[in-house]
C-alpha positions as CSV (number, residue, x, y, z in Angstrom):
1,X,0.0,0.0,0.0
2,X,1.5,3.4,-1.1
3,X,-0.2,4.9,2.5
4,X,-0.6,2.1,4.7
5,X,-2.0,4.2,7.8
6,X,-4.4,6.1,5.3
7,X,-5.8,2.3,4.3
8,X,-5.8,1.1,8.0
9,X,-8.0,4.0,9.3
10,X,-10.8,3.5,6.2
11,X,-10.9,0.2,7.4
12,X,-11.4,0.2,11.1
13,X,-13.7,3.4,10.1
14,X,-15.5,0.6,7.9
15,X,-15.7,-2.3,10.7
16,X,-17.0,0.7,13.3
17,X,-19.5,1.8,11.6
18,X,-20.7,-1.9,10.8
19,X,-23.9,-3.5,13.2
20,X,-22.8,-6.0,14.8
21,X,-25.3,-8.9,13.9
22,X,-26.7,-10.0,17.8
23,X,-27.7,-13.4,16.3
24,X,-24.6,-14.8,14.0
25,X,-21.5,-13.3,15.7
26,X,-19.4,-12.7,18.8
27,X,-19.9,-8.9,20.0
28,X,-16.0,-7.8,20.1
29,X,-13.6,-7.5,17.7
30,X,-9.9,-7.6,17.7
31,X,-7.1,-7.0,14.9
32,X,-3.6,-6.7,14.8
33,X,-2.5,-4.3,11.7
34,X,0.4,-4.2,10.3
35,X,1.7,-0.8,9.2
36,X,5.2,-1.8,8.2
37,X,7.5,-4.2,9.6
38,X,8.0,-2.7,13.1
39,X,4.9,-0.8,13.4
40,X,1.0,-2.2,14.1
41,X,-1.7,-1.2,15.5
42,X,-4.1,-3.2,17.4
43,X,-7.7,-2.8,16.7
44,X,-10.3,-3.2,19.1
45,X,-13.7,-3.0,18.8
46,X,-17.3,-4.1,20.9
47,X,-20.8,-4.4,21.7
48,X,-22.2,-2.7,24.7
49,X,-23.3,-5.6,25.8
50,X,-20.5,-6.7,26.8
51,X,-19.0,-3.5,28.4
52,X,-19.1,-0.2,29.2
53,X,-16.5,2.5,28.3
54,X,-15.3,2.3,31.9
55,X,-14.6,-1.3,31.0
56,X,-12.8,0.0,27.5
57,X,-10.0,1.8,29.6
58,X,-9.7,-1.6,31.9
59,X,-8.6,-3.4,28.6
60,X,-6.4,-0.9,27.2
61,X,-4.7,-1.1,30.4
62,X,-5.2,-4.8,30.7
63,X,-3.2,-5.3,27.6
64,X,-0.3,-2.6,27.7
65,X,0.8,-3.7,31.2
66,X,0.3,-7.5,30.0
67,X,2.6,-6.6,26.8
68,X,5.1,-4.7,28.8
69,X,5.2,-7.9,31.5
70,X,5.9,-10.4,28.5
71,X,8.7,-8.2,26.8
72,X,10.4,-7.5,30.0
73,X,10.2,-10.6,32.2
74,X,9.2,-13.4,29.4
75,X,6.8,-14.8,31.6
76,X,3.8,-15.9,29.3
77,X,1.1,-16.3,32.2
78,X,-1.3,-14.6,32.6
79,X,-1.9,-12.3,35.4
80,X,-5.8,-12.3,36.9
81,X,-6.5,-9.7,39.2
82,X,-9.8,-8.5,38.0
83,X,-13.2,-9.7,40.1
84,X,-15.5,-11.9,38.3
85,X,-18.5,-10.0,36.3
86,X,-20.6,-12.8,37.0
87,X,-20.5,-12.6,41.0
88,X,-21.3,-9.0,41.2
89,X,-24.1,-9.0,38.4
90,X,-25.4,-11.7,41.5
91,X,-24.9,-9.4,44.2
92,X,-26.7,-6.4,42.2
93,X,-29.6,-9.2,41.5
94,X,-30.1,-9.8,45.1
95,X,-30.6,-6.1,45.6
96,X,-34.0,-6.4,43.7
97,X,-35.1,-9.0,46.3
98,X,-33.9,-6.3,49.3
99,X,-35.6,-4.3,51.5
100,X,-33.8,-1.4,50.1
101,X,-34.8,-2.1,46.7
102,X,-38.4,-1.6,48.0
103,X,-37.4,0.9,49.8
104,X,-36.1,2.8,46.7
105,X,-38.6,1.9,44.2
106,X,-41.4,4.0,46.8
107,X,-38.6,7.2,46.5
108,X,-39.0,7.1,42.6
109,X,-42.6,5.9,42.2
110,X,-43.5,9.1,44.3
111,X,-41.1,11.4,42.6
112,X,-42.5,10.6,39.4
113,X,-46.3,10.5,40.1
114,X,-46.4,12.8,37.2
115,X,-44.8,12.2,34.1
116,X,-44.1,15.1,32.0
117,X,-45.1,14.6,27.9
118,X,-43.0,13.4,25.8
119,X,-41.2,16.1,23.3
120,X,-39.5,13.4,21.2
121,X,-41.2,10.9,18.7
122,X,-39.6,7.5,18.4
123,X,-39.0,6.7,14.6
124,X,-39.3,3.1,14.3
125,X,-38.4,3.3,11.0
126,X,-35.0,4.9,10.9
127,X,-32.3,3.5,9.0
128,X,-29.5,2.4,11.1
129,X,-26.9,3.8,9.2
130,X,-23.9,2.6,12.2
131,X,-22.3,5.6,14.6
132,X,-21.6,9.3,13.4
133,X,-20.0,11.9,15.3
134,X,-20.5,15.4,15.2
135,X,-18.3,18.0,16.9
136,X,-18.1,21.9,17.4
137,X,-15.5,23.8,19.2
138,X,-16.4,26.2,22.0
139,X,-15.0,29.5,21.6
140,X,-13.1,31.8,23.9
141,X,-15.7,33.6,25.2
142,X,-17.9,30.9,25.8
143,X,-15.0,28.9,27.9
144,X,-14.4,31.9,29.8
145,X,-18.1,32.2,30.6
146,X,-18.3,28.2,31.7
147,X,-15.6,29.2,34.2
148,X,-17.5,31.6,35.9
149,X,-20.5,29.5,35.9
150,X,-18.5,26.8,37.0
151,X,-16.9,28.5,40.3
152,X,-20.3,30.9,41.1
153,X,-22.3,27.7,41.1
154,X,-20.2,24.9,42.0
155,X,-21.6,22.2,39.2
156,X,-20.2,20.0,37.2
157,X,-20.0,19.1,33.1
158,X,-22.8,16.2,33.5
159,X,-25.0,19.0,35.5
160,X,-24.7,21.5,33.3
161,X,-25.4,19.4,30.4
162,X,-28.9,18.9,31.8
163,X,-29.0,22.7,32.3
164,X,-28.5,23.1,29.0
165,X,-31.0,20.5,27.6
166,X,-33.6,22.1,29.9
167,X,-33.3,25.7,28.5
168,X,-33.0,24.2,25.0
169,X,-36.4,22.5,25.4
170,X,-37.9,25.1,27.5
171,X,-36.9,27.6,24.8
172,X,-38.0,25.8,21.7
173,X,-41.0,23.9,22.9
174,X,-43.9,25.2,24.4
175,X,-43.3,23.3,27.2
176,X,-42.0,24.0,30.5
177,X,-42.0,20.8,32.4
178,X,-39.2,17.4,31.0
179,X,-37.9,15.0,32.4
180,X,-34.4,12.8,31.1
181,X,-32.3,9.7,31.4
182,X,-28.9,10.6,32.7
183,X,-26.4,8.0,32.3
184,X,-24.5,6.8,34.7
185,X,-20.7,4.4,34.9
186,X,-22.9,3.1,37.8
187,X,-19.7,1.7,39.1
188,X,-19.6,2.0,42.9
189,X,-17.6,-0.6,44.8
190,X,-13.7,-0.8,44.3
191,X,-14.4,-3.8,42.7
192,X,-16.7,-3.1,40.3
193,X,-14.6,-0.4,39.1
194,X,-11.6,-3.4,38.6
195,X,-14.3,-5.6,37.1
196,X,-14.8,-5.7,33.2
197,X,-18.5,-5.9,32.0
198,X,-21.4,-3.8,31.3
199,X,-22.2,-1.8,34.5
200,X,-23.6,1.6,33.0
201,X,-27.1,2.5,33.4
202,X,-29.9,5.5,33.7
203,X,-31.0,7.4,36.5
204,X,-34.3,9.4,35.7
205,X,-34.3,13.7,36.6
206,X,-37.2,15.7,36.1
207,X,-37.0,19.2,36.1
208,X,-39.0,22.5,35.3
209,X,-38.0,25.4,33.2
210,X,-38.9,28.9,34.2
211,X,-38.3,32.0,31.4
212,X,-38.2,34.4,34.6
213,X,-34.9,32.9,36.5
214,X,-32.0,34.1,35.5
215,X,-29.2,31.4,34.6
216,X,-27.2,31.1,37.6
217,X,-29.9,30.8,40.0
218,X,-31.2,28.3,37.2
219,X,-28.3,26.1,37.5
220,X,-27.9,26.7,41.2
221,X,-31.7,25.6,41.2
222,X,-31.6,22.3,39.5
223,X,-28.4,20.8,40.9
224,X,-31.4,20.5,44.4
225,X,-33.4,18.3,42.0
């Protein structure tokens, strides 16, 4: 290939952006490419099924310390450190038999007794044309301005990213009440941050937008929700 690297990235563009089919074939993916004769690059790809992006980082890890081990002390074992997936997907089973369970099912049942309308339609019918990304970058100005939002009000990027989807909404739709799914790494315990699997998961947030407020006591506002 007259540009190897050029070739290497359509492809793995072309493998991401390809369903994997749930019925016929394992959900991960793995490929070592070679670039030239002292140069590859490993290609790893998966369902998230079968974990999280938490768990991404614990392979990438995983296999850089594993392939350092081997070049350095040529010991070919391998190490095993990380807690089974299967033993804490039972403990987080027995919590739904809990008192605690129960206990937190009443908290949510009554803080959602009233479920604000839907503003989006689901589209059965799209296409699934695979994953697309689409980026913008923040100016100046507008960096400067999360800072001051940031150290007047004391949140964080995940709360102010509901901020901002409850203005958007409150401003384009004629609504004023919404609720969302916030996603979570839902990874509590030291050892379910060692473990690899899917862990991550939704909490619901409801939330009401009022024109009036102005946006610090907005934000300051919702992170009581």
């Amino acid at each position: 290939e007259l540009d190897p690297e050029k070739k290497a990235k359509e492809w793995m563009q072309q493998a991401i952006d390809t369903a994997f089919d749930l019925k016929q074939e394992k959900l991960y993916k793995n490929s070592l490419i070679k670039i030239k004769e002292n140069l590859h690059w490993w290609y790893s790809c998966n369902h998230h099924l079968v974990y999280d992006g938490f768990g991404t980082t614990l392979i990438v890890n995983y296999v850089t310390e594993e392939y350092a081990r081997r070049l350095n002390t040529h010991d070919k074992s391998v190490s095993n450190n990380h807690p089974s997936y299967f033993d804490l997907a039972k403990k987080s089973n027995d919590y739904l038999q809990s008192k605690q369970y129960e206990k937190d099912a009443e908290y949510w049942k009554e803080k959602f007794s009233s479920i604000p309308e839907s503003i989006i339609s689901d589209n059965s019918n799209t296409k699934n044309t695979g994953g697309q990304r689409f980026s913008i970058e923040i100016s100046k100005s507008d960096r400067e301005l999360f800072s001051r939002l940031t150290e007047k009000t004391k949140a964080n990027l995940p709360q102010f990213t509901i901020a901002a989807l409850l203005l958007y909404f409150g401003k384009t739709t004629d609504k004023n009440s919404f609720s969302f799914g916030v996603p979570i790494h839902n990874r509590v315990s030291r050892e379910e941050r060692k473990a690899l699997g899917m862990f991550s998961g939704a909490i619901p947030f409801k939330g009401t937008y009022n024109p009036d407020e102005i946006l610090i006591d907005f934000i300051t506002d919702y992170k009581k929700c």
